[in-house]
CHARMM-style PDB file with segment names, atoms N, HN, CA, C and O in Angstrom:
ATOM      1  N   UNK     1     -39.644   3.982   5.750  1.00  0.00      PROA
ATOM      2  CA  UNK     1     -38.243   3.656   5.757  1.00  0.00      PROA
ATOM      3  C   UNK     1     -38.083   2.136   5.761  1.00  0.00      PROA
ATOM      4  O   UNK     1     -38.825   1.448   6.462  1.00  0.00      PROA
ATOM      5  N   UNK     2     -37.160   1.612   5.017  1.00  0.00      PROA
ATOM      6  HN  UNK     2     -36.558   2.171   4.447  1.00  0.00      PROA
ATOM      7  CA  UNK     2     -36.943   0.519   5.159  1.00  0.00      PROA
ATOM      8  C   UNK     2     -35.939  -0.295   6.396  1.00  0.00      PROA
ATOM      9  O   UNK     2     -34.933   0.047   7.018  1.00  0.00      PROA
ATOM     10  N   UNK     3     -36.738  -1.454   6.375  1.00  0.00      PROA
ATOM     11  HN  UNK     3     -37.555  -1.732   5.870  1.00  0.00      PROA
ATOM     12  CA  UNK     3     -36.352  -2.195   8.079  1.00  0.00      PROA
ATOM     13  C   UNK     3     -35.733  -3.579   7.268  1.00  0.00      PROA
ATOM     14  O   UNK     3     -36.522  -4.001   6.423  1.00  0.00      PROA
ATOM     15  N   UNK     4     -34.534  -4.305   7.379  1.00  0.00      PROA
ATOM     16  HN  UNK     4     -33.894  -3.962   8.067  1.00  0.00      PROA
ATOM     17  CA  UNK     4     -34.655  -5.771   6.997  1.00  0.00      PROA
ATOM     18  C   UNK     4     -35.547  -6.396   8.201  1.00  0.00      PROA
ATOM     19  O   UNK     4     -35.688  -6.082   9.382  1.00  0.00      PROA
ATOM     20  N   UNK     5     -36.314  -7.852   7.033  1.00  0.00      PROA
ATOM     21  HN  UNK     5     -36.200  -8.108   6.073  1.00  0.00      PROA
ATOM     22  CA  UNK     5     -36.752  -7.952   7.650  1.00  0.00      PROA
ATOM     23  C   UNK     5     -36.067  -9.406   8.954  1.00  0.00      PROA
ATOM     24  O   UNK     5     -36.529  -9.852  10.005  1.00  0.00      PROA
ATOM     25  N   UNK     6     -35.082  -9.643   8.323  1.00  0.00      PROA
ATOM     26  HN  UNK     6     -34.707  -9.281   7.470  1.00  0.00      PROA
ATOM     27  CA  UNK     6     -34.472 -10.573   9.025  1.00  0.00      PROA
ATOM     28  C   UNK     6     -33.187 -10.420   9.826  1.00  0.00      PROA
ATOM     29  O   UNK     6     -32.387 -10.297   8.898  1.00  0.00      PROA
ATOM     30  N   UNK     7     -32.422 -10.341  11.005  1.00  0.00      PROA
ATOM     31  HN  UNK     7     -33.071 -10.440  11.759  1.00  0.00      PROA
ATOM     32  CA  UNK     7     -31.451  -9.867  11.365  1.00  0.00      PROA
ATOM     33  C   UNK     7     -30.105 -10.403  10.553  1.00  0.00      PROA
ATOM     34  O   UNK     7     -30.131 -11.525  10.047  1.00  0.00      PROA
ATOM     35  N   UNK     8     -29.103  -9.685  10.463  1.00  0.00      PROA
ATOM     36  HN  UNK     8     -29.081  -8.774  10.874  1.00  0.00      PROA
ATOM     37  CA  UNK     8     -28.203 -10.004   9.723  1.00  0.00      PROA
ATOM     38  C   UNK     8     -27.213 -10.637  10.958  1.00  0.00      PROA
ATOM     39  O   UNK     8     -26.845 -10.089  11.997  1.00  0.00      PROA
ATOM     40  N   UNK     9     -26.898 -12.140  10.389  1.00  0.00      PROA
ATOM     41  HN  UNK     9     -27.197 -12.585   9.544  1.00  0.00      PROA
ATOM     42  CA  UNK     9     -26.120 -12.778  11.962  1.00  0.00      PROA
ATOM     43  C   UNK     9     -24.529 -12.425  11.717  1.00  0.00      PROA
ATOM     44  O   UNK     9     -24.253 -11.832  10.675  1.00  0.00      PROA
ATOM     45  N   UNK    10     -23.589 -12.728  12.534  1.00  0.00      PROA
ATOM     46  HN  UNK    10     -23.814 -13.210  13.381  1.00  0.00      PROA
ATOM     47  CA  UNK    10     -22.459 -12.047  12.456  1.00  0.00      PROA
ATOM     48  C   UNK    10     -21.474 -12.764  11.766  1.00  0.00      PROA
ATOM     49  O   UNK    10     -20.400 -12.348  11.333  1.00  0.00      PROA
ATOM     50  N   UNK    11     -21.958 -13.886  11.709  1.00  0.00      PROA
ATOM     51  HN  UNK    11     -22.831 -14.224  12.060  1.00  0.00      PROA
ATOM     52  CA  UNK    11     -20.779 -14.858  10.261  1.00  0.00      PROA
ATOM     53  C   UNK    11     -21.354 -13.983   8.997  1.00  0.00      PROA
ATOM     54  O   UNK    11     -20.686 -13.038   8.579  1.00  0.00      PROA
ATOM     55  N   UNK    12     -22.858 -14.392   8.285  1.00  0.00      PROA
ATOM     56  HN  UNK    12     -23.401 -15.160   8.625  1.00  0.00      PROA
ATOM     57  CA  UNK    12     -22.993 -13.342   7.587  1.00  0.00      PROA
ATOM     58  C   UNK    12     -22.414 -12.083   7.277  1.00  0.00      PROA
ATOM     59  O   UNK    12     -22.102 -11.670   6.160  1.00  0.00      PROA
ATOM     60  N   UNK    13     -22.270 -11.347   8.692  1.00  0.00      PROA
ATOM     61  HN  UNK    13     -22.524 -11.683   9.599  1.00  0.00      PROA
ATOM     62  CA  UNK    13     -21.897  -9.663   8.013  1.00  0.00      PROA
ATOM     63  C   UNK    13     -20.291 -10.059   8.173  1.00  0.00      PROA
ATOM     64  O   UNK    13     -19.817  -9.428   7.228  1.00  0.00      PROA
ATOM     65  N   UNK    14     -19.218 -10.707   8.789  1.00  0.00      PROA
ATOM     66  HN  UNK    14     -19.603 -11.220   9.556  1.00  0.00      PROA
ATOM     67  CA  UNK    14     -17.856 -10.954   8.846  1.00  0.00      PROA
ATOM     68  C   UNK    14     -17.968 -11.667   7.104  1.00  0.00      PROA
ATOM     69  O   UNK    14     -17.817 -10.950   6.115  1.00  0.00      PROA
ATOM     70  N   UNK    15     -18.122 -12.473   7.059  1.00  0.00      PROA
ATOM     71  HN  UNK    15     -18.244 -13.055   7.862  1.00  0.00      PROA
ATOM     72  CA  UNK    15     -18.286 -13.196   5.139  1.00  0.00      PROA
ATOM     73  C   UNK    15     -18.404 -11.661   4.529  1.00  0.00      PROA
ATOM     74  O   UNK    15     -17.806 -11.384   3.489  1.00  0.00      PROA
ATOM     75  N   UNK    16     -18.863 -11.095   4.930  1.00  0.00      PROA
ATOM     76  HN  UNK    16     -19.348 -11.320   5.775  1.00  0.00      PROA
ATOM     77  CA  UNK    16     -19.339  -9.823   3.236  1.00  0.00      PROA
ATOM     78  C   UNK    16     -18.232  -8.737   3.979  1.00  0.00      PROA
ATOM     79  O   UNK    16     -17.783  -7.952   3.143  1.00  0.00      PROA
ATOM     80  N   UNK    17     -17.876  -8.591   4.892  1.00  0.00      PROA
ATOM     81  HN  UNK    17     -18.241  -9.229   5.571  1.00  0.00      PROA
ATOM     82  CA  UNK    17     -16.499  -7.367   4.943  1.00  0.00      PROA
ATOM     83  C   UNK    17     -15.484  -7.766   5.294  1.00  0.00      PROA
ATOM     84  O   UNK    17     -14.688  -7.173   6.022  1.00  0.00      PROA
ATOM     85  N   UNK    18     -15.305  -9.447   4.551  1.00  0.00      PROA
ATOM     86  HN  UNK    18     -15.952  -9.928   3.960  1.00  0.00      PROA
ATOM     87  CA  UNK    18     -13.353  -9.698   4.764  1.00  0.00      PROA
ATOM     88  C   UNK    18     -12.780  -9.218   3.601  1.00  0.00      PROA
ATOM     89  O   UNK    18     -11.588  -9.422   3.370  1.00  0.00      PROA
ATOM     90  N   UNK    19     -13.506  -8.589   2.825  1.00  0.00      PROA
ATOM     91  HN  UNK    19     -14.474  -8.422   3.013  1.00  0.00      PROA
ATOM     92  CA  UNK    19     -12.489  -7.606   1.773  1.00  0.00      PROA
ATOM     93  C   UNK    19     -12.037  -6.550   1.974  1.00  0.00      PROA
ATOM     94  O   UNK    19     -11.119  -6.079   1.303  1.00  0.00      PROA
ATOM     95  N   UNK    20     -12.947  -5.600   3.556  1.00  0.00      PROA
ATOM     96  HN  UNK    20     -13.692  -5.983   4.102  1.00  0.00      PROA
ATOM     97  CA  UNK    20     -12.465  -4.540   3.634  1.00  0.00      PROA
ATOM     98  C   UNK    20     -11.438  -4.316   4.669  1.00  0.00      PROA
ATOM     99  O   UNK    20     -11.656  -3.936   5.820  1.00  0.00      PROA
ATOM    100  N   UNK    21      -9.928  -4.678   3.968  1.00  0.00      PROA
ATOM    101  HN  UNK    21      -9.751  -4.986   3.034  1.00  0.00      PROA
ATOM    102  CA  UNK    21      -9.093  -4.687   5.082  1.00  0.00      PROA
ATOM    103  C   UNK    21      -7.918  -4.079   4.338  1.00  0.00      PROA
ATOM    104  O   UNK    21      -7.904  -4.318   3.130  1.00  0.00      PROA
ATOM    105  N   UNK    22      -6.724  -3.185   4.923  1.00  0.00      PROA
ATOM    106  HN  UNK    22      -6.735  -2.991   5.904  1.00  0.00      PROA
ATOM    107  CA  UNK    22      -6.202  -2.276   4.440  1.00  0.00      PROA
ATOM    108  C   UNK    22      -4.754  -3.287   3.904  1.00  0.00      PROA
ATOM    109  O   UNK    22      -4.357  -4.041   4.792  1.00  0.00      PROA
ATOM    110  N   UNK    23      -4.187  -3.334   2.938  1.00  0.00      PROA
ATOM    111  HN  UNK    23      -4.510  -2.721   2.217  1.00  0.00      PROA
ATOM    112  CA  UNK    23      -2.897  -4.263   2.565  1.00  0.00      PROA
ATOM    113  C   UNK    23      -1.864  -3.167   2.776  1.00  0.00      PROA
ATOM    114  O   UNK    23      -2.138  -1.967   2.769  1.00  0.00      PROA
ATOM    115  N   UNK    24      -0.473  -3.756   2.993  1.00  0.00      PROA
ATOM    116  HN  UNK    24      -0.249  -4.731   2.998  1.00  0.00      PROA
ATOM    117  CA  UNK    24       0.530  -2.982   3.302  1.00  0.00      PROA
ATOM    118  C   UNK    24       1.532  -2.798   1.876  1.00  0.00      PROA
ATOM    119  O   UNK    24       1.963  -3.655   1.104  1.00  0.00      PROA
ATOM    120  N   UNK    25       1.658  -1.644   1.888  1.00  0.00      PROA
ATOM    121  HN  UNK    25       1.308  -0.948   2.514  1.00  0.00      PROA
ATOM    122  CA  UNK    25       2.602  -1.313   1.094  1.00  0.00      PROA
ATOM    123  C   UNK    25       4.309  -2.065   0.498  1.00  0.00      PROA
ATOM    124  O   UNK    25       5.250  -2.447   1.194  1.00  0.00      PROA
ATOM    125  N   UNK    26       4.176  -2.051  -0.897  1.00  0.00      PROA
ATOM    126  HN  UNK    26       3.411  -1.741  -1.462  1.00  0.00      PROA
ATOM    127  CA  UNK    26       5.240  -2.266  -1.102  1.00  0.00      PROA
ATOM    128  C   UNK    26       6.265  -1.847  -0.927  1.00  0.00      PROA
ATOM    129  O   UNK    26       6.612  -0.872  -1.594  1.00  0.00      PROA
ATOM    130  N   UNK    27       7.285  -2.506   0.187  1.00  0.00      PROA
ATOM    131  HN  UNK    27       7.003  -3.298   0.729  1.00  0.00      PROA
ATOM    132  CA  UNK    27       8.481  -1.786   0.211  1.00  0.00      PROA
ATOM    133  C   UNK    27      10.139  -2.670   0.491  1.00  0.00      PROA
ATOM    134  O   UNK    27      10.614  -3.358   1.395  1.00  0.00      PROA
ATOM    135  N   UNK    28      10.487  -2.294  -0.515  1.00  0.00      PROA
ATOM    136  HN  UNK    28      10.102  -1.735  -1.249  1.00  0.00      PROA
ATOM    137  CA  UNK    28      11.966  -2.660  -0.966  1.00  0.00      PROA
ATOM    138  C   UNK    28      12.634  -2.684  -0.102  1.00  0.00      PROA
ATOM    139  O   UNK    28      12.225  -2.463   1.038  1.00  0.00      PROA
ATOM    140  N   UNK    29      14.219  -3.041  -0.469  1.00  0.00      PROA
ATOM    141  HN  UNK    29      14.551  -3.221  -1.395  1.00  0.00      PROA
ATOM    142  CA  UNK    29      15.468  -2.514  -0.035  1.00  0.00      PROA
ATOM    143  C   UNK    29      16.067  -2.219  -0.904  1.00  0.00      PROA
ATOM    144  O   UNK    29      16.597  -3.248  -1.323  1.00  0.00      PROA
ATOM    145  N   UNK    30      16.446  -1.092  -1.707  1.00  0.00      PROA
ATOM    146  HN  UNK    30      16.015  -0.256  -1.366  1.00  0.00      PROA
ATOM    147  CA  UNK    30      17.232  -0.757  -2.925  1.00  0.00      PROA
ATOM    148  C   UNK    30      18.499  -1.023  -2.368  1.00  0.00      PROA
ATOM    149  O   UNK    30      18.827  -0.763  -1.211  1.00  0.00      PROA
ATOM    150  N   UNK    31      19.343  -1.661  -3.415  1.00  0.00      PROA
ATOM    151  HN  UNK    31      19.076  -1.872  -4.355  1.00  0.00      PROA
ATOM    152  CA  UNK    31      20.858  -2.336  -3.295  1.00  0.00      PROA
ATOM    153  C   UNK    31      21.661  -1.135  -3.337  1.00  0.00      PROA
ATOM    154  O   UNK    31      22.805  -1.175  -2.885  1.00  0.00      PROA
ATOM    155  N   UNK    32      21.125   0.076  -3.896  1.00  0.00      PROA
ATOM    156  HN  UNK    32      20.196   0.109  -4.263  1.00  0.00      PROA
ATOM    157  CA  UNK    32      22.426   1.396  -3.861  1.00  0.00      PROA
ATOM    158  C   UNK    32      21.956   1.582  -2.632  1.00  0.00      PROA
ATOM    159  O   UNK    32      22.164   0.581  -1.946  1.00  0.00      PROA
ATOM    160  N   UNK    33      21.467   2.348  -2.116  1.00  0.00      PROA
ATOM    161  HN  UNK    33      21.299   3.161  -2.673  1.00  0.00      PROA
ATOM    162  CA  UNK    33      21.225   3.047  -0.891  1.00  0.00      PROA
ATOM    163  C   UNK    33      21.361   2.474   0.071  1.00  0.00      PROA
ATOM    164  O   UNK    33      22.184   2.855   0.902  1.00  0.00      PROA
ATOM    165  N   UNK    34      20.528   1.279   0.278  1.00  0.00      PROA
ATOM    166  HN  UNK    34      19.859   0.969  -0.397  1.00  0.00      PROA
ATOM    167  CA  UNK    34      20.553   0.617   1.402  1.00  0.00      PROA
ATOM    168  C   UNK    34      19.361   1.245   1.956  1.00  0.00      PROA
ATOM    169  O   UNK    34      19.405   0.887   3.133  1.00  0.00      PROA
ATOM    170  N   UNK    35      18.511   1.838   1.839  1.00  0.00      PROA
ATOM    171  HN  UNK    35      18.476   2.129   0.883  1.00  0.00      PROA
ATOM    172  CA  UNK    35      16.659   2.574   1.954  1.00  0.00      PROA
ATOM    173  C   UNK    35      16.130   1.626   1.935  1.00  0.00      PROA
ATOM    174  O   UNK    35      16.509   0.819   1.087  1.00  0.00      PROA
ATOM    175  N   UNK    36      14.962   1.223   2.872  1.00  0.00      PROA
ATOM    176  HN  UNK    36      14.654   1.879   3.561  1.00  0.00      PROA
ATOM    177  CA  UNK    36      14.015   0.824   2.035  1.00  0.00      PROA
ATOM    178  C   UNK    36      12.986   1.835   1.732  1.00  0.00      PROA
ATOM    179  O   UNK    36      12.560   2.745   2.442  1.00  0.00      PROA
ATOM    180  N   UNK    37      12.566   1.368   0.116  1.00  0.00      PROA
ATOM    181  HN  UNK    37      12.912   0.628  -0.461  1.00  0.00      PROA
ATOM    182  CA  UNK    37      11.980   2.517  -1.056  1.00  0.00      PROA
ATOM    183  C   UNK    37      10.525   1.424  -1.038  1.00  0.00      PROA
ATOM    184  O   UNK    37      10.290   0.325  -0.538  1.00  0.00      PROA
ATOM    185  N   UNK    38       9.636   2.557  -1.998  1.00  0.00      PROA
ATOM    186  HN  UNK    38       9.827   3.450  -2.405  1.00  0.00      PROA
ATOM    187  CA  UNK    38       8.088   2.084  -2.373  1.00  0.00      PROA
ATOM    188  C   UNK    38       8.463   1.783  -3.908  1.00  0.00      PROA
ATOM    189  O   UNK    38       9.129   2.693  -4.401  1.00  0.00      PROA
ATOM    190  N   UNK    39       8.216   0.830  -4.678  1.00  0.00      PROA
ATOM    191  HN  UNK    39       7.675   0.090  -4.277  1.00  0.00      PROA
ATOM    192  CA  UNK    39       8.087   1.007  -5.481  1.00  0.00      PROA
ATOM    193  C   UNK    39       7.504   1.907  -6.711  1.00  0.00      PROA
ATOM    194  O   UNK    39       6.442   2.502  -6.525  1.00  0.00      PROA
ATOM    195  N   UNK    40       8.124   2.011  -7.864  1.00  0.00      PROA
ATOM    196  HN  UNK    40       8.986   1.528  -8.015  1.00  0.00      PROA
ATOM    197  CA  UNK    40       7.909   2.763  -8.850  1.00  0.00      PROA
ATOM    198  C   UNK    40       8.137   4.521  -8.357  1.00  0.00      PROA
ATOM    199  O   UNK    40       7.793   5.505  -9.011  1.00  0.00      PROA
ATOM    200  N   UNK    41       8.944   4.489  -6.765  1.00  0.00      PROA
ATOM    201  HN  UNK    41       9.223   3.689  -6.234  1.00  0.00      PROA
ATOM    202  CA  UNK    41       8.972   6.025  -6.503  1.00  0.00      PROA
ATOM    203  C   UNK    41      10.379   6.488  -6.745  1.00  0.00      PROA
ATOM    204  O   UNK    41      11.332   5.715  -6.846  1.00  0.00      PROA
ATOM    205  N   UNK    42      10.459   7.881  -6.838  1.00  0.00      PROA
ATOM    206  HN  UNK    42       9.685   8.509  -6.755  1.00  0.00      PROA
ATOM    207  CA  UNK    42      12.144   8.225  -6.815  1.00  0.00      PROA
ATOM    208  C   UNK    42      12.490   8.268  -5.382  1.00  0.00      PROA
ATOM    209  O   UNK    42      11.731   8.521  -4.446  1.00  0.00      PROA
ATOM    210  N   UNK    43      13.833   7.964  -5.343  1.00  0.00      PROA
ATOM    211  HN  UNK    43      14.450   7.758  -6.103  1.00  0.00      PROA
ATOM    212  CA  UNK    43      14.583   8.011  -3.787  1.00  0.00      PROA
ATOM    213  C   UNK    43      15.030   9.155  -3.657  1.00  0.00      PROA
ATOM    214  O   UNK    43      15.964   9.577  -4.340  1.00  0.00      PROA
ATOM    215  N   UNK    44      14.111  10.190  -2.284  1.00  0.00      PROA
ATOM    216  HN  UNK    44      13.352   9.847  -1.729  1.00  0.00      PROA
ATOM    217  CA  UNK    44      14.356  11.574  -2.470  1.00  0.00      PROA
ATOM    218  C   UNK    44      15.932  11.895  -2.008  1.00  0.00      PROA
ATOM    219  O   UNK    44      16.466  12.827  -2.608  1.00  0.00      PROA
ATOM    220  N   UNK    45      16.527  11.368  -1.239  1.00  0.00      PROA
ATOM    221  HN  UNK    45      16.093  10.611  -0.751  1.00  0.00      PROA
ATOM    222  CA  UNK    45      18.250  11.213  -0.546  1.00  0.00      PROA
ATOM    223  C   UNK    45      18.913  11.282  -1.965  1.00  0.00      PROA
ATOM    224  O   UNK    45      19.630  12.282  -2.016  1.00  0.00      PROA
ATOM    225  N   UNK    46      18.922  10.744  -2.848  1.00  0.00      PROA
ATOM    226  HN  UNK    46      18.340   9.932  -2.806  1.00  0.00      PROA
ATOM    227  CA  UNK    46      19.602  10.207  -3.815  1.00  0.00      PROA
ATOM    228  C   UNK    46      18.836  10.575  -5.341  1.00  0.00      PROA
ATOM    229  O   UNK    46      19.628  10.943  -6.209  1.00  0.00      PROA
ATOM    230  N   UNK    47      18.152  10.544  -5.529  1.00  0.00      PROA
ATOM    231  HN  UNK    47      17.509  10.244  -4.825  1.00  0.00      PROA
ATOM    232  CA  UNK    47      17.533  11.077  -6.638  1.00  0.00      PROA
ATOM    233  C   UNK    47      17.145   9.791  -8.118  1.00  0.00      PROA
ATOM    234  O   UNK    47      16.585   9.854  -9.212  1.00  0.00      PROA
ATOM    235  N   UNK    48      17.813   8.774  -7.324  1.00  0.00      PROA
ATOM    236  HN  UNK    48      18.267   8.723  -6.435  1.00  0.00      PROA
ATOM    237  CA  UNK    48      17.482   7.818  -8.307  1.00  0.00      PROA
ATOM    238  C   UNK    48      16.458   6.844  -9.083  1.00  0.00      PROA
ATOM    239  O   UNK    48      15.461   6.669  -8.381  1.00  0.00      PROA
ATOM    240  N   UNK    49      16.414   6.403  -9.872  1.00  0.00      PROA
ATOM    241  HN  UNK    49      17.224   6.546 -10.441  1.00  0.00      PROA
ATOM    242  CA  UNK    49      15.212   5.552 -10.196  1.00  0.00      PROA
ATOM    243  C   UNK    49      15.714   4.016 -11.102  1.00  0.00      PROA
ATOM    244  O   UNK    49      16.445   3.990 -12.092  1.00  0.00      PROA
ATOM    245  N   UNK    50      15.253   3.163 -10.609  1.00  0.00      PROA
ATOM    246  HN  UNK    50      14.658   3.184  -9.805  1.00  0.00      PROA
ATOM    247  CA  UNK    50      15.474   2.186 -11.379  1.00  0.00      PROA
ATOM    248  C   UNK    50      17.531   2.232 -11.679  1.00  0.00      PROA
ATOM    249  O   UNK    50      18.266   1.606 -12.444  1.00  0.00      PROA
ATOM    250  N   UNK    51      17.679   2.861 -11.059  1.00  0.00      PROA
ATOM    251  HN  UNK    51      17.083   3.369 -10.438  1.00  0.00      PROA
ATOM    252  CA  UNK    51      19.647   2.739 -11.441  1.00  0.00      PROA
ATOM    253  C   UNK    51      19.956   3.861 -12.196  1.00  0.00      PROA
ATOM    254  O   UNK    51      21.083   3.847 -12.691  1.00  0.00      PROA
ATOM    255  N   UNK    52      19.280   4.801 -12.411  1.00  0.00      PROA
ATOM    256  HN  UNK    52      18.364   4.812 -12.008  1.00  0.00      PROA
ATOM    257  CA  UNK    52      19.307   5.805 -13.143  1.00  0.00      PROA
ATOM    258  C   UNK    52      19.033   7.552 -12.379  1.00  0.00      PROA
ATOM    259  O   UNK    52      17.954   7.956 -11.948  1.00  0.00      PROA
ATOM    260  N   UNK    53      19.986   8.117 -12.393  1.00  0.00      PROA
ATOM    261  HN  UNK    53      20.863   7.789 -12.743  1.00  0.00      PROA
ATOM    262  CA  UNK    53      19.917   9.822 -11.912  1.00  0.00      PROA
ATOM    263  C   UNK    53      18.556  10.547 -12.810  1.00  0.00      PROA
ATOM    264  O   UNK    53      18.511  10.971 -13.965  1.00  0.00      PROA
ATOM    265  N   UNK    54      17.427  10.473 -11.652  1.00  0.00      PROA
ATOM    266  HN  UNK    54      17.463  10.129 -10.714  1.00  0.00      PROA
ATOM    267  CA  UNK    54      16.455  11.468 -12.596  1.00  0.00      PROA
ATOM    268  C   UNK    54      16.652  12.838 -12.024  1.00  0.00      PROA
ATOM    269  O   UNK    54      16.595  13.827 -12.756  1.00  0.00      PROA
ATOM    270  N   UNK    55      16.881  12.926 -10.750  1.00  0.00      PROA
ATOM    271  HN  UNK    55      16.928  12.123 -10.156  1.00  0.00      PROA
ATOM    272  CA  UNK    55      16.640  14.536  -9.980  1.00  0.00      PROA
ATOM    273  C   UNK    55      18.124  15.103  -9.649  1.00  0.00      PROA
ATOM    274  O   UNK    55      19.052  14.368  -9.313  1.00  0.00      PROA
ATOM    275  N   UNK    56      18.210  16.342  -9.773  1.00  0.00      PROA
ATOM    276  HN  UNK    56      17.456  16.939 -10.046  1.00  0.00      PROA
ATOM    277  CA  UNK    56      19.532  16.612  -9.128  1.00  0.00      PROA
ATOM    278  C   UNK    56      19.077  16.915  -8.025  1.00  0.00      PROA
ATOM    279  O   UNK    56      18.084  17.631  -7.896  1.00  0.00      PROA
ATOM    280  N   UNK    57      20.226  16.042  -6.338  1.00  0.00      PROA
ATOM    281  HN  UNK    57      21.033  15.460  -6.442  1.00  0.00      PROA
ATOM    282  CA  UNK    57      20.007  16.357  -5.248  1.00  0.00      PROA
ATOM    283  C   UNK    57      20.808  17.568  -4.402  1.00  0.00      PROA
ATOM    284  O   UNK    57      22.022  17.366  -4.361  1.00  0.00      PROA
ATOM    285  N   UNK    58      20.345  18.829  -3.696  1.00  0.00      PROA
ATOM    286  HN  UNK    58      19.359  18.994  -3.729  1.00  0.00      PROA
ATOM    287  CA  UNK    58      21.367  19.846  -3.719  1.00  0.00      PROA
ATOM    288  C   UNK    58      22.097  19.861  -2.547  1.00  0.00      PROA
ATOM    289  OT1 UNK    58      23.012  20.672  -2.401  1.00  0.00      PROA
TER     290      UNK     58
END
């Protein structure tokens, strides 16, 4: 089995996993609703998209 043979110090391993960190979501305030929405999603309350009726809401 393989062993390194040198210890890995902790600046080292912090340098190689500052990419793995979670980013937060895009999120709006749509000017009709007054929601804040995710982008590119439909607004399930309202059914709208981009200013436009895609869903009928019942």
């Amino acid at each position: 089995m393989a062993v390194p043979f040198r210890r890995t110090s902790k600046t080292a391993k912090r340098k190689r996993r500052t990419h793995k960190k979670l980013s937060s979501p895009a999120i709006t305030l749509d000017a009709q609703s007054g929601n804040y929405v995710m982008g590119h999603r439909v607004d399930k309350k309202t059914g709208m998209y981009k200013g436009r009726q895609v869903l009928e809401v019942k």
